[in-house]
N, C-alpha and C positions, 0 to 999 in steps of 0.2 A: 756821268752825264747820260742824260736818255733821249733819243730821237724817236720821234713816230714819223712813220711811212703810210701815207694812207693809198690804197689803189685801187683802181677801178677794174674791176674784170667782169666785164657785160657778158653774158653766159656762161659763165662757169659753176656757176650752184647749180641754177637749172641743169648743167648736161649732166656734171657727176653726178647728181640725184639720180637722174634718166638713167646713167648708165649703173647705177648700185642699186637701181630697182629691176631694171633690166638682167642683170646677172642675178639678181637673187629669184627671177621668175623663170631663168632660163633651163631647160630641158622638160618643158611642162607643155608640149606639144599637140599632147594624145590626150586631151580633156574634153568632158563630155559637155553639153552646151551650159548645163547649172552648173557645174565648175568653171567653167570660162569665166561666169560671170560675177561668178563670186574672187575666183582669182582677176576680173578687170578692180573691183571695189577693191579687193586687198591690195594692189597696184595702187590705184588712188587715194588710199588711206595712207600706204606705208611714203608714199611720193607727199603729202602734205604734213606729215609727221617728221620728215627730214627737214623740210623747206622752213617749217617751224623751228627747229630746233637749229639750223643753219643762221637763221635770221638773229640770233643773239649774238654772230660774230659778223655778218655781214649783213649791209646797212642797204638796202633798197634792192636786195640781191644782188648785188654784184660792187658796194666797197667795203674795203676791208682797211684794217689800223694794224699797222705791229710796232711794238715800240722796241727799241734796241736800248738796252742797258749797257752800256760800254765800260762799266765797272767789273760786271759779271758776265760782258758777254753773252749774254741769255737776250731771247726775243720773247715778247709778247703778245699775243694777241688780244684785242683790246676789244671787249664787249661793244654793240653797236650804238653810237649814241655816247659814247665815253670821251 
């Protein structure tokens, strides 16, 4: 048998984006004013490139499907829109 669980988690793309963009920019401190701004753009690319790529398993940013296979015991998660 298989059950889907759909859940709603308002903020939660958004922040772990925030925060795996934020740790991958972190100890970048001492940068000169055309680096800052090139590391803001790289920040904003790399943050719209997750949120894309997120969006194929959660559906309005923040619901998500797992379905449980109770045969195999294994979960799924369920592309958005499925």
């Amino acid at each position: 048998m298989k059950i889907q669980f759909t859940m709603k988690t308002p903020d939660v793309v958004s922040e772990s984006i925030d925060a795996a963009v934020r740790n991958k920019f972190s100890g970048t401190e001492e940068l000169s004013n055309v680096e800052l701004f090139q590391q803001i753009d790289d920040t904003e690319d790399l943050r719209s490139e997750l949120t894309d790529l997120a969006s194929k398993w959660f559906q309005y940013g923040e619901d998500v499907t797992l379905e449980l296979d109770t045969n195999t015991q294994k979960i799924t998660v369920l592309l958005a829109g499925d």
